[in-house]
PDB file of N, CA, C and O in Angstrom:
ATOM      1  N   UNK A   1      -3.705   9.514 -11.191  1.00  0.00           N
ATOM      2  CA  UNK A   1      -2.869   9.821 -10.039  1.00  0.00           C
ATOM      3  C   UNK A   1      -1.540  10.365 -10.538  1.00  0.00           C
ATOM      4  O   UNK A   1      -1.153  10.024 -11.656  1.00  0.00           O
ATOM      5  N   UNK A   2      -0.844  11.152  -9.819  1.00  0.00           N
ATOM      6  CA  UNK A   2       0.377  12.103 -10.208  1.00  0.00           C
ATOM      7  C   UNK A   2       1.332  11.245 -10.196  1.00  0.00           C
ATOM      8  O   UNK A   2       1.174  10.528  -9.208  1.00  0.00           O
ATOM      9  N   UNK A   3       2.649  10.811 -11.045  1.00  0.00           N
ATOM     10  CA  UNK A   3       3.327  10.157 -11.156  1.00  0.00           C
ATOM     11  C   UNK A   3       4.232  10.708  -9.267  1.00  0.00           C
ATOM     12  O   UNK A   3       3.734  11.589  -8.565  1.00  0.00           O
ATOM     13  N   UNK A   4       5.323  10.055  -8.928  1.00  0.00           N
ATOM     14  CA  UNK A   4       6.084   9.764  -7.736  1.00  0.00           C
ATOM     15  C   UNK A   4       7.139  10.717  -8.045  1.00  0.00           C
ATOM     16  O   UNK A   4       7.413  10.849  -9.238  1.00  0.00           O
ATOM     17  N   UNK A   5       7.856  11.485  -7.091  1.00  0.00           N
ATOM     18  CA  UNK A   5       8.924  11.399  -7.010  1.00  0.00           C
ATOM     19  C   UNK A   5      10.089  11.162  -7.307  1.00  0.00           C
ATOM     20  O   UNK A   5      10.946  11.975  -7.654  1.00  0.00           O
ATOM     21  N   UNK A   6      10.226   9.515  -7.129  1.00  0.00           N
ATOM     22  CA  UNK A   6      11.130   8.875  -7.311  1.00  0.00           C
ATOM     23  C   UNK A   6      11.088   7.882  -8.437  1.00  0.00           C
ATOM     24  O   UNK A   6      10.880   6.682  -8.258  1.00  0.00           O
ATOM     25  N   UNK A   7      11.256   8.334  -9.383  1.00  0.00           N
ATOM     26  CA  UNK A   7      10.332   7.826 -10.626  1.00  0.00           C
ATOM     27  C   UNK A   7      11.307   5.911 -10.963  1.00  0.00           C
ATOM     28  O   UNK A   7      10.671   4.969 -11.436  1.00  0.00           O
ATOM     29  N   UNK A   8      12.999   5.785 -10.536  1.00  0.00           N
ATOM     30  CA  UNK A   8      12.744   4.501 -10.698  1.00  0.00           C
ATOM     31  C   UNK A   8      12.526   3.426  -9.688  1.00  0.00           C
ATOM     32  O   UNK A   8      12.846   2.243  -9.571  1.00  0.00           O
ATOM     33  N   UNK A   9      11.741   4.456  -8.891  1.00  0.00           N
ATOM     34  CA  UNK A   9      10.544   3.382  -7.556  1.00  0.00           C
ATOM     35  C   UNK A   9       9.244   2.853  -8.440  1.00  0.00           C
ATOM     36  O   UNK A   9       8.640   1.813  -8.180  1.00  0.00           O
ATOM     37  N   UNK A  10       8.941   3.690  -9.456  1.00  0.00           N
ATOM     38  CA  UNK A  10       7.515   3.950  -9.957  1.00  0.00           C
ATOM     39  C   UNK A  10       8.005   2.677 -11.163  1.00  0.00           C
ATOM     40  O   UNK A  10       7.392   1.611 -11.217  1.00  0.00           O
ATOM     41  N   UNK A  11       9.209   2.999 -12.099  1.00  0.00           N
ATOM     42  CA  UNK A  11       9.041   2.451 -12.804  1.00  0.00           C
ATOM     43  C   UNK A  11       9.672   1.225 -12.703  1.00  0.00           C
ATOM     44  O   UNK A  11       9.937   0.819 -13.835  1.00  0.00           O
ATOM     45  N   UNK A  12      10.109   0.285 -11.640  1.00  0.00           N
ATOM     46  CA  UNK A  12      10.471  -0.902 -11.107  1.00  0.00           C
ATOM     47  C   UNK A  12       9.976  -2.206 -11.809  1.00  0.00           C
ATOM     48  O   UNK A  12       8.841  -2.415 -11.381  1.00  0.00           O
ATOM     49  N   UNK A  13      10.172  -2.733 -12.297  1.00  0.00           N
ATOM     50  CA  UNK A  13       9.601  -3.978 -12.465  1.00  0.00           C
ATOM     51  C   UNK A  13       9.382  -5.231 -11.908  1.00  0.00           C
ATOM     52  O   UNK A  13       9.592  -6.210 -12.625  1.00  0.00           O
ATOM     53  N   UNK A  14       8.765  -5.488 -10.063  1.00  0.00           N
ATOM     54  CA  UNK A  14       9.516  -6.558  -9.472  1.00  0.00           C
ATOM     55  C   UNK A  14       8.804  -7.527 -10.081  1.00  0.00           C
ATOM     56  O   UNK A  14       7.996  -7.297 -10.981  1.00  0.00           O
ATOM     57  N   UNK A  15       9.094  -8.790  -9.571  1.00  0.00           N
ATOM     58  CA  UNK A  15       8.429 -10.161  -9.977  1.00  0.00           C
ATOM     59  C   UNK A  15       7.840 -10.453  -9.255  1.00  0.00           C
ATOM     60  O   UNK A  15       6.740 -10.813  -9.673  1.00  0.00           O
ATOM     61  N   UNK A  16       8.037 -10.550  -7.640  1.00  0.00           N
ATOM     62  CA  UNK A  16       7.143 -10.364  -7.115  1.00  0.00           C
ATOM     63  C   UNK A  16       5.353 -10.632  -6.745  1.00  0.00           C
ATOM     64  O   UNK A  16       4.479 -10.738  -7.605  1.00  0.00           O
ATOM     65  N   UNK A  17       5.218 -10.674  -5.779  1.00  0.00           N
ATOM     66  CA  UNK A  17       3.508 -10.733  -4.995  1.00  0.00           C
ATOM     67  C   UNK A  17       3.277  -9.455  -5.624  1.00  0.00           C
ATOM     68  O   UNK A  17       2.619  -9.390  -6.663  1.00  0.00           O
ATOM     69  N   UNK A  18       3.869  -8.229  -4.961  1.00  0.00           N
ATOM     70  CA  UNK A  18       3.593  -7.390  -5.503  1.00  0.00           C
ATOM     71  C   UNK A  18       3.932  -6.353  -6.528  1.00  0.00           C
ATOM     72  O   UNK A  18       3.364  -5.262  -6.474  1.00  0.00           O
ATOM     73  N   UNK A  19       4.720  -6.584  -7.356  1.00  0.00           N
ATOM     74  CA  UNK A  19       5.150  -6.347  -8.711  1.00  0.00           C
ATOM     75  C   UNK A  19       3.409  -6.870  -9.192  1.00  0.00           C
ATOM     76  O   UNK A  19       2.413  -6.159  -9.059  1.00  0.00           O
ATOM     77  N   UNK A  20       3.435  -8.205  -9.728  1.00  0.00           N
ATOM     78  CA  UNK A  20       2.267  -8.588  -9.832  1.00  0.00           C
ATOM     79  C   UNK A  20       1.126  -8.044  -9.759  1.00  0.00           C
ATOM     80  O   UNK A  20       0.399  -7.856 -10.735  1.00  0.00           O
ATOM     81  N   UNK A  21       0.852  -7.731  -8.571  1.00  0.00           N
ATOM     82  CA  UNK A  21      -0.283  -6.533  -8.089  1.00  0.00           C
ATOM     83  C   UNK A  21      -0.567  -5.908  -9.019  1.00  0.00           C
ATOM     84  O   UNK A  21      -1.480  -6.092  -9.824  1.00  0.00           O
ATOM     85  N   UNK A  22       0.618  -4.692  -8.951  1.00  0.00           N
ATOM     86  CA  UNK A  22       0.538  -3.849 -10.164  1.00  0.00           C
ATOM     87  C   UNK A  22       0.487  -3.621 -11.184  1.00  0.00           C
ATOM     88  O   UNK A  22       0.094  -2.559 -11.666  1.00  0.00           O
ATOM     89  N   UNK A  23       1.008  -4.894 -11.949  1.00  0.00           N
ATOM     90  CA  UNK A  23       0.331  -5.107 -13.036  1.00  0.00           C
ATOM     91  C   UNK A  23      -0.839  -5.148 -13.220  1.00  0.00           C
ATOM     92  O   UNK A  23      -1.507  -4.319 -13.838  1.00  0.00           O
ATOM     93  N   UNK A  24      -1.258  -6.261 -12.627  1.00  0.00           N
ATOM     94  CA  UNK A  24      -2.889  -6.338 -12.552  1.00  0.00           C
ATOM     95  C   UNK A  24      -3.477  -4.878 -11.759  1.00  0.00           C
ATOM     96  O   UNK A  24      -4.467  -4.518 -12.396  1.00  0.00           O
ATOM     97  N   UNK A  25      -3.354  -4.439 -11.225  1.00  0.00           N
ATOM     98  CA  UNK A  25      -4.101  -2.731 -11.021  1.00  0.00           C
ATOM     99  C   UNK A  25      -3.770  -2.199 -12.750  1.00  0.00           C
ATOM    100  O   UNK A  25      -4.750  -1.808 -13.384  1.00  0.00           O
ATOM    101  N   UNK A  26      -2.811  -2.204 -13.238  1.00  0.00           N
ATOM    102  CA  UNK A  26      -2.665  -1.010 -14.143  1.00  0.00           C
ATOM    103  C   UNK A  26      -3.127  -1.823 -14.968  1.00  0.00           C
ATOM    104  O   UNK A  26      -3.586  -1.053 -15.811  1.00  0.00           O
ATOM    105  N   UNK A  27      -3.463  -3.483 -15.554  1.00  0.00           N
ATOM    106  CA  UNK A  27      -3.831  -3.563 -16.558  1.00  0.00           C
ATOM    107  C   UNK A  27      -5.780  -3.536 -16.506  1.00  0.00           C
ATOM    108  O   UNK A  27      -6.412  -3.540 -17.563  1.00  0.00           O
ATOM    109  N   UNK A  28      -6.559  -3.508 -15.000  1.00  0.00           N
ATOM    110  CA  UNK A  28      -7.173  -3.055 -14.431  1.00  0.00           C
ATOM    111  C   UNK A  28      -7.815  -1.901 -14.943  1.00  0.00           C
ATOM    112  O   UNK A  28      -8.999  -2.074 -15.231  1.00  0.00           O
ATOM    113  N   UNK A  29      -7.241  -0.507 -15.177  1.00  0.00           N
ATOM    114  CA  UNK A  29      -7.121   0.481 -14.924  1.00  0.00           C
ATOM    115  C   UNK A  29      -7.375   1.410 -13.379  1.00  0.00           C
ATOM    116  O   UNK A  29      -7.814   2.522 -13.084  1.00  0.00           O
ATOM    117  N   UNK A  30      -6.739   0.061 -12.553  1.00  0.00           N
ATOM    118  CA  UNK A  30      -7.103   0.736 -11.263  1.00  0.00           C
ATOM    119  C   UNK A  30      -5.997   1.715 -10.878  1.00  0.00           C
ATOM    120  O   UNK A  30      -4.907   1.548 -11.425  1.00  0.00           O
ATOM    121  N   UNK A  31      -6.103   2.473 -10.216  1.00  0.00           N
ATOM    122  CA  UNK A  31      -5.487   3.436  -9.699  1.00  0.00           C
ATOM    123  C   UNK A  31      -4.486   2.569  -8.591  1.00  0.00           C
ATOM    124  O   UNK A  31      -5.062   1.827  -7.796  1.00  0.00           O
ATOM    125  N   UNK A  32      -3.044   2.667  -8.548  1.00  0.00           N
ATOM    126  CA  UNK A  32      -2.432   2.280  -7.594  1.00  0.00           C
ATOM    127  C   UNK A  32      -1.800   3.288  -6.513  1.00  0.00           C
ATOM    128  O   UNK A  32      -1.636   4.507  -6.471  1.00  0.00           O
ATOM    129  N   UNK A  33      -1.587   2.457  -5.854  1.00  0.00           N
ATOM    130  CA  UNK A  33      -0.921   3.344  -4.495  1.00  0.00           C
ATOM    131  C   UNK A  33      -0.138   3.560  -4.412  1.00  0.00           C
ATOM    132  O   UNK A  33       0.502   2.525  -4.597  1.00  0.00           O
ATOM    133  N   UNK A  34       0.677   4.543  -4.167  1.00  0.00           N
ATOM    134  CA  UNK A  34       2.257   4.818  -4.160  1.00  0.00           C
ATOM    135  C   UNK A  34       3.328   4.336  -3.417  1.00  0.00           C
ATOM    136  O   UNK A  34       4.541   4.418  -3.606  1.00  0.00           O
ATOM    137  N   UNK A  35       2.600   3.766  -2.449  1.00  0.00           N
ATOM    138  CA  UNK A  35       3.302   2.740  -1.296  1.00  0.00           C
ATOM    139  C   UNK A  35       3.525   1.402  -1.653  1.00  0.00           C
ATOM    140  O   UNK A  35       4.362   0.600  -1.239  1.00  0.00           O
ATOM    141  N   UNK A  36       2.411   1.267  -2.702  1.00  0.00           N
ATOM    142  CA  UNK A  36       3.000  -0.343  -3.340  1.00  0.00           C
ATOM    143  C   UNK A  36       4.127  -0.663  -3.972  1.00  0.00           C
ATOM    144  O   UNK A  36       4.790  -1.699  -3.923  1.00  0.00           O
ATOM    145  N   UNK A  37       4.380   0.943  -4.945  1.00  0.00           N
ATOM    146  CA  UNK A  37       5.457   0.584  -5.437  1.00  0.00           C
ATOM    147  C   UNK A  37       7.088   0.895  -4.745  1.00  0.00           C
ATOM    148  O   UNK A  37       8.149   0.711  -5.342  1.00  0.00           O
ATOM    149  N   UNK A  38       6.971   1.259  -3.746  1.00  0.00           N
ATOM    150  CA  UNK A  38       7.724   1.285  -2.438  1.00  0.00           C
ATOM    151  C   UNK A  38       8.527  -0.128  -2.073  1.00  0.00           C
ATOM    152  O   UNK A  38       9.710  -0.451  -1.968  1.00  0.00           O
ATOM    153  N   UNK A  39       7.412  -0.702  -1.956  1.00  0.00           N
ATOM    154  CA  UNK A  39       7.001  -1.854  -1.309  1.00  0.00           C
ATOM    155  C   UNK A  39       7.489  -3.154  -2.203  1.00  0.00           C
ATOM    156  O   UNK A  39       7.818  -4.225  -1.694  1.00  0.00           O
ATOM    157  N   UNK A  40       7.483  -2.884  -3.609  1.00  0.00           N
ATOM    158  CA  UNK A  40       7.237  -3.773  -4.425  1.00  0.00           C
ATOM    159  C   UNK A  40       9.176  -3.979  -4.754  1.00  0.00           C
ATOM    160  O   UNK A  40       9.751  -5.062  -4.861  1.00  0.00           O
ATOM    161  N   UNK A  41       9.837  -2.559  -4.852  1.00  0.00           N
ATOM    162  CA  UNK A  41      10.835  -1.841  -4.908  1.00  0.00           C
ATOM    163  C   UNK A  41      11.650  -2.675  -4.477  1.00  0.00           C
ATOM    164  O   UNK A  41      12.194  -3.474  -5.238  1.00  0.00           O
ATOM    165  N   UNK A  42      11.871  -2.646  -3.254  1.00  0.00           N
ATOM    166  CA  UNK A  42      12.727  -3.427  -1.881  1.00  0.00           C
ATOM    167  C   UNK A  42      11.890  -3.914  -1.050  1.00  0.00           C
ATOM    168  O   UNK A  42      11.382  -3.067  -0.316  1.00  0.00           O
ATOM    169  N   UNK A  43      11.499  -5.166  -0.868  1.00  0.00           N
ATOM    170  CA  UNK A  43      10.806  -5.990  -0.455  1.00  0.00           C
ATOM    171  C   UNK A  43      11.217  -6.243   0.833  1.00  0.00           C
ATOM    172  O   UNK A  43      10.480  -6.231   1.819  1.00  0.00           O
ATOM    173  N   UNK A  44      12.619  -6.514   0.818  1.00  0.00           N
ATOM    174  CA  UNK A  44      13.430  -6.522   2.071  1.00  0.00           C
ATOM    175  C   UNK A  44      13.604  -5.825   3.103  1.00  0.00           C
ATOM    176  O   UNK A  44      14.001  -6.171   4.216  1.00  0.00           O
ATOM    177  N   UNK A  45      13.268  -4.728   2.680  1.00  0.00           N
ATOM    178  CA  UNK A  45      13.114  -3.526   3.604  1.00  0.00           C
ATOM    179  C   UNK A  45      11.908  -2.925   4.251  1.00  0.00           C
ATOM    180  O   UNK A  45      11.642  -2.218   5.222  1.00  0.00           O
ATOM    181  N   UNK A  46      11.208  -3.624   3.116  1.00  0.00           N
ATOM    182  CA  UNK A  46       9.390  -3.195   3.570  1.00  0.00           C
ATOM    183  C   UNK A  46       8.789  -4.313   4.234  1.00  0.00           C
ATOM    184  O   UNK A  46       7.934  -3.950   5.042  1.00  0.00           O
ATOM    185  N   UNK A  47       8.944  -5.484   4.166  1.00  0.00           N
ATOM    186  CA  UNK A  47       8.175  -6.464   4.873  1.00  0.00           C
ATOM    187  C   UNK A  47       7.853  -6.519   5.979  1.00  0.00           C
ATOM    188  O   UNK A  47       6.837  -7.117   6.334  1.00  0.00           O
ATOM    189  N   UNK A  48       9.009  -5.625   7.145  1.00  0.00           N
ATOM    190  CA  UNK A  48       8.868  -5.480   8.456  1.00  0.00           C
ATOM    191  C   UNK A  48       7.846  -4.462   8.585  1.00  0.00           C
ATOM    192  O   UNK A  48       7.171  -4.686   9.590  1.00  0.00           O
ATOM    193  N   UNK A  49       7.435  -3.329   7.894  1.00  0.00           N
ATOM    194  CA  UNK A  49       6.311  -2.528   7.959  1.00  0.00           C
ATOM    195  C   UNK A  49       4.665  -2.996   7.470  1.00  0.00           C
ATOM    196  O   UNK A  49       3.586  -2.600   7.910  1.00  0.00           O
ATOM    197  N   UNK A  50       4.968  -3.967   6.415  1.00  0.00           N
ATOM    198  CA  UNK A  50       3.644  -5.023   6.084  1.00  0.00           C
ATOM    199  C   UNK A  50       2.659  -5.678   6.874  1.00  0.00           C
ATOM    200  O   UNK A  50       1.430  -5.744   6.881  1.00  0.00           O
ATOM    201  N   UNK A  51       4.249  -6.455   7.992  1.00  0.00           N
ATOM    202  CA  UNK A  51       3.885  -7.407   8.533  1.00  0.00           C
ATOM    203  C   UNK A  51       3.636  -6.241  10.044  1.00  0.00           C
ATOM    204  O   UNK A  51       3.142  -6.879  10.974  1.00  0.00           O
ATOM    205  N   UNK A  52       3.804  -5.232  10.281  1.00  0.00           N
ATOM    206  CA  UNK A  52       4.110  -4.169  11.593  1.00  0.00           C
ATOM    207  C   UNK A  52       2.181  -3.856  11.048  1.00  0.00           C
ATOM    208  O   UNK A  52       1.383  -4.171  11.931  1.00  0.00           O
ATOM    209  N   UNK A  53       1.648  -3.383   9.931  1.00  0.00           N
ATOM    210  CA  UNK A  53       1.121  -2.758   9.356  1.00  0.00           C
ATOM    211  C   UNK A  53      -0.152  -3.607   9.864  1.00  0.00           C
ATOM    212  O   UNK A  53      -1.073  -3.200  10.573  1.00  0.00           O
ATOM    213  N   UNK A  54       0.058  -5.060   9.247  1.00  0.00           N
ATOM    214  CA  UNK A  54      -1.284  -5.752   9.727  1.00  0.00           C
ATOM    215  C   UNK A  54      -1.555  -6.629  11.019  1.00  0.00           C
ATOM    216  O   UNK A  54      -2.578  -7.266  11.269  1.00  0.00           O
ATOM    217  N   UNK A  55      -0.112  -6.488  11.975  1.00  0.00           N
ATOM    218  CA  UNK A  55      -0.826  -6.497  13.278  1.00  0.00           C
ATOM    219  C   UNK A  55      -1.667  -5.213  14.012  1.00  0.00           C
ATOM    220  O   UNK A  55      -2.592  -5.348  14.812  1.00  0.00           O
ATOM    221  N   UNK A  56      -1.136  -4.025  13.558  1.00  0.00           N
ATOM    222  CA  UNK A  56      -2.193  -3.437  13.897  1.00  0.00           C
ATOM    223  C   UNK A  56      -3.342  -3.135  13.608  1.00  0.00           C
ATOM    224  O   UNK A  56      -4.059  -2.492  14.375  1.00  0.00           O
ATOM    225  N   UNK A  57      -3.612  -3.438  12.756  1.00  0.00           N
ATOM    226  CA  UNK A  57      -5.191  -3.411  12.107  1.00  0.00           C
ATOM    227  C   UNK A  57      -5.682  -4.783  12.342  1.00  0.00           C
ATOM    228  O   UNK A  57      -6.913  -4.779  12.358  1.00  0.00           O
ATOM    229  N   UNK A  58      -5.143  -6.036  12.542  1.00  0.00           N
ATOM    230  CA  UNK A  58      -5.850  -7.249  13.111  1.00  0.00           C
ATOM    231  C   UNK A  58      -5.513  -7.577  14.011  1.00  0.00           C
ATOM    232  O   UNK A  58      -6.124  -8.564  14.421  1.00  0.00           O
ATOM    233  N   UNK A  59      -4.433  -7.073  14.886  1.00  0.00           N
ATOM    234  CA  UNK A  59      -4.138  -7.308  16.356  1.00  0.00           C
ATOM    235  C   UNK A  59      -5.287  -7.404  17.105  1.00  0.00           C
ATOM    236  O   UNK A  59      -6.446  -7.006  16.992  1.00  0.00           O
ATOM    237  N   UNK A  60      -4.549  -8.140  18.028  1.00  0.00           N
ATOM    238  CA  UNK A  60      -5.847  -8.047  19.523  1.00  0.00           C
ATOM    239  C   UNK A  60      -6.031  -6.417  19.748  1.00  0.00           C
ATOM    240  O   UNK A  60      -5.138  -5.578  19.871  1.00  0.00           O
ATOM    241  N   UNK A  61      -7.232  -6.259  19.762  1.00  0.00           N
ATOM    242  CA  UNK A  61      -7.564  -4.318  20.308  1.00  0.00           C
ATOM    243  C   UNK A  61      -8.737  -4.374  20.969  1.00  0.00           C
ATOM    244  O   UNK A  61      -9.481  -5.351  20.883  1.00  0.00           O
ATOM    245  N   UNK A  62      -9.059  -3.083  21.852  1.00  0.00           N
ATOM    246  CA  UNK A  62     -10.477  -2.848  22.159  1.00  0.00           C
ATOM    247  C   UNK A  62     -11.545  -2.813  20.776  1.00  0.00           C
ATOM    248  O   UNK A  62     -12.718  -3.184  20.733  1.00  0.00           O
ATOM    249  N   UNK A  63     -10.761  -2.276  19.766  1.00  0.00           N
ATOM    250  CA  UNK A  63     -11.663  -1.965  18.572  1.00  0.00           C
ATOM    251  C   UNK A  63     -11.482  -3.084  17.326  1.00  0.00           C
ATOM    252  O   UNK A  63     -10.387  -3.618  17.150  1.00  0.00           O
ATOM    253  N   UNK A  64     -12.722  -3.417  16.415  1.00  0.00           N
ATOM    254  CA  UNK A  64     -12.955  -3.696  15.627  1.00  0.00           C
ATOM    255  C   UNK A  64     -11.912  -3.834  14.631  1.00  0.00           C
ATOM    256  O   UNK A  64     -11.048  -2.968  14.772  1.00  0.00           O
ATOM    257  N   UNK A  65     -11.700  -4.647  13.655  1.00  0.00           N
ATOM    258  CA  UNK A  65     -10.568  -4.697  12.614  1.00  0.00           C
ATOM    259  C   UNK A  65     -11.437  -3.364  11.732  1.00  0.00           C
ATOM    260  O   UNK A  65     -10.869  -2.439  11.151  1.00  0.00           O
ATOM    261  N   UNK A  66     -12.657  -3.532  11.809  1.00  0.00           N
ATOM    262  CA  UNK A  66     -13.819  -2.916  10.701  1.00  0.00           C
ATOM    263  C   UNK A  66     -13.553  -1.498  11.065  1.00  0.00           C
ATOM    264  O   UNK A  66     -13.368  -0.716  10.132  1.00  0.00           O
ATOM    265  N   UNK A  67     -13.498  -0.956  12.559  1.00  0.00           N
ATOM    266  CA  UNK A  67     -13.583   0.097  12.944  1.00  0.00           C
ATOM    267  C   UNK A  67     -11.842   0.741  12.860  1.00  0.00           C
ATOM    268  O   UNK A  67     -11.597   1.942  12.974  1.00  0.00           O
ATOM    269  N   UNK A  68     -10.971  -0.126  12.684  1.00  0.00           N
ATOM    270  CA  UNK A  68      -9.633   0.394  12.373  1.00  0.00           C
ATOM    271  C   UNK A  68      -9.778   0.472  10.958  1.00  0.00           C
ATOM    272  O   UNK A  68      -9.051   1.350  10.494  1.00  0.00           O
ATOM    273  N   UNK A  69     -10.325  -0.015  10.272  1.00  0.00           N
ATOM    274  CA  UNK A  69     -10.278   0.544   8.864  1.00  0.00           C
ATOM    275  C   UNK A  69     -10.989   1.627   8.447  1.00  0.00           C
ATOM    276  O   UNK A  69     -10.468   2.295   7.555  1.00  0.00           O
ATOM    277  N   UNK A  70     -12.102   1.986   8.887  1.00  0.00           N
ATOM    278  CA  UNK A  70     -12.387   3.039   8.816  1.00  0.00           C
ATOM    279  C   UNK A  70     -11.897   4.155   9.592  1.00  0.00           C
ATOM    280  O   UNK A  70     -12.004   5.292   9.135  1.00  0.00           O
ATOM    281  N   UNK A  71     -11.433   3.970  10.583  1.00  0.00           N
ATOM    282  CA  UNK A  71     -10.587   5.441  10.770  1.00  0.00           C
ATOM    283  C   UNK A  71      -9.087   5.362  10.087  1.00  0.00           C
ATOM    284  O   UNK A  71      -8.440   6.395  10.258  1.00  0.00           O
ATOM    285  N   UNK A  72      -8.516   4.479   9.457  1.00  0.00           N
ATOM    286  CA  UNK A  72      -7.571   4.837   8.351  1.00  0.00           C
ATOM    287  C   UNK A  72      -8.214   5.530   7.207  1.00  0.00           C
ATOM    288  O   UNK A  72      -7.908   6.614   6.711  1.00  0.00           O
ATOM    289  N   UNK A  73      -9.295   4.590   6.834  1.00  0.00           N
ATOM    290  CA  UNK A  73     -10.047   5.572   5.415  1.00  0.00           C
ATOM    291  C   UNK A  73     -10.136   7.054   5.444  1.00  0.00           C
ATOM    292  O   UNK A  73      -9.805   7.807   4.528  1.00  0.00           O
ATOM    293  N   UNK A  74     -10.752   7.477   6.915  1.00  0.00           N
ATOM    294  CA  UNK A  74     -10.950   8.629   6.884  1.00  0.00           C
ATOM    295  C   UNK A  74      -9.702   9.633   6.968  1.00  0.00           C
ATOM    296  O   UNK A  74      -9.688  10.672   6.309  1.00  0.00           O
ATOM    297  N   UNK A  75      -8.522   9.208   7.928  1.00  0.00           N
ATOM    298  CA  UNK A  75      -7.098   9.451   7.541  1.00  0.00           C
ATOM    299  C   UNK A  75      -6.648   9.957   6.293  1.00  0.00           C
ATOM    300  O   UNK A  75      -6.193  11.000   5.824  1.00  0.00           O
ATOM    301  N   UNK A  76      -6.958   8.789   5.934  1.00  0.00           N
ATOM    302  CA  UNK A  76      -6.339   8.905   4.196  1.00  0.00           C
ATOM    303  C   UNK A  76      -7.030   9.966   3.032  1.00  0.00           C
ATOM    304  O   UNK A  76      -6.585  10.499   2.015  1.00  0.00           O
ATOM    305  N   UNK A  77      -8.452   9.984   3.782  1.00  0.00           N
ATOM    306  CA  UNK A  77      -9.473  11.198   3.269  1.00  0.00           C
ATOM    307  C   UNK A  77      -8.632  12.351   3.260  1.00  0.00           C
ATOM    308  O   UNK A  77      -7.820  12.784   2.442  1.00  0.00           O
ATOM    309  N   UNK A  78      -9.126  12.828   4.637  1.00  0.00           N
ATOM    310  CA  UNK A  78      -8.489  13.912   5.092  1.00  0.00           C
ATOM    311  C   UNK A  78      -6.674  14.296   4.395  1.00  0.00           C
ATOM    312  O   UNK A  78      -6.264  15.348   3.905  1.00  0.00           O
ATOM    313  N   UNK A  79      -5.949  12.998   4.616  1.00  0.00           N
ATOM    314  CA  UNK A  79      -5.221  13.203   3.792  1.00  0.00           C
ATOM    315  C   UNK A  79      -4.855  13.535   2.222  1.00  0.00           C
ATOM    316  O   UNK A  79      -3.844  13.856   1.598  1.00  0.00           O
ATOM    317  N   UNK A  80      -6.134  13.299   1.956  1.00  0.00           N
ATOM    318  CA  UNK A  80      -6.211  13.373   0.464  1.00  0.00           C
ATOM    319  C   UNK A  80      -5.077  12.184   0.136  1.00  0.00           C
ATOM    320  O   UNK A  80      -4.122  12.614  -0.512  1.00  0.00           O
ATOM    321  N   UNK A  81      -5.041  11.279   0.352  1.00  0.00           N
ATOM    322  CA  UNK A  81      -3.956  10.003   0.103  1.00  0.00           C
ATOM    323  C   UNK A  81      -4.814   8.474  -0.293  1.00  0.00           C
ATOM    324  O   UNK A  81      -5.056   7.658   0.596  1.00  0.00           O
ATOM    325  N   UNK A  82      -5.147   8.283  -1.490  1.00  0.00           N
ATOM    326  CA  UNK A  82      -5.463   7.047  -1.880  1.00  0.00           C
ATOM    327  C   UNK A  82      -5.533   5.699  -1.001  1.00  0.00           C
ATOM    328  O   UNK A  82      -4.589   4.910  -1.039  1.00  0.00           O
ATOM    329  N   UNK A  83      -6.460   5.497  -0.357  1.00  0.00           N
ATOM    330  CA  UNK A  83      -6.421   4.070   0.820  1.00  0.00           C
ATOM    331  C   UNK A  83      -6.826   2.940   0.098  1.00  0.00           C
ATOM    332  O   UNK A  83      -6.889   1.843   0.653  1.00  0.00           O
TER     333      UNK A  83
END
C-alpha cells in the first residue's frame, strides 16, 4: 500500500488499542488502513467518528448489520480503498 500523505500520521507511534493494532498488522504483514493511523494519531478526536461509525453499521435499521457491510465493501471496491 502507498505510504500517506501525512507521513507523521503514518509514522506515529501510539500506545494505544490502536497503535497496537498496527503493530500487530505490520508485524502480520497485513496491509493496514490508512484511517487507522488517523485514528491511532489523535484518539481524541476520532473516537466520536468510531463510536458515530459503529452505530451505524449495528444500529437499529431495516437492514442487516451483514448487509451494511457489504455495501461498504463494495464502496470501498469501487473506491479502490482498502475495507
Amino acid at each position: 500500500m502507498d505510504s500517506m500523505y501525512l507521513h507523521e500520521v503514518e509514522a506515529h507511534d501510539s500506545d494505544g488499542p490502536r497503535g497496537q493494532a498496527i503493530r500487530q498488522m505490520r508485524a502480520g504483514g497485513v496491509p493496514i488502513p490508512q484511517i487507522m493511523h488517523l485514528f491511532a494519531y489523535k484518539p481524541d478526536r476520532t473516537d466520536h467518528l468510531a463510536r458515530f461509525t459503529q452505530a451505524v453499521m449495528r444500529g437499529p435499521s431495516d437492514l442487516l448489520p451483514g448487509q451494511r457491510e457489504l455495501i461498504a465493501a463494495l464502496t470501498s471496491k469501487l473506491n479502490q480503498c482498502l475495507f
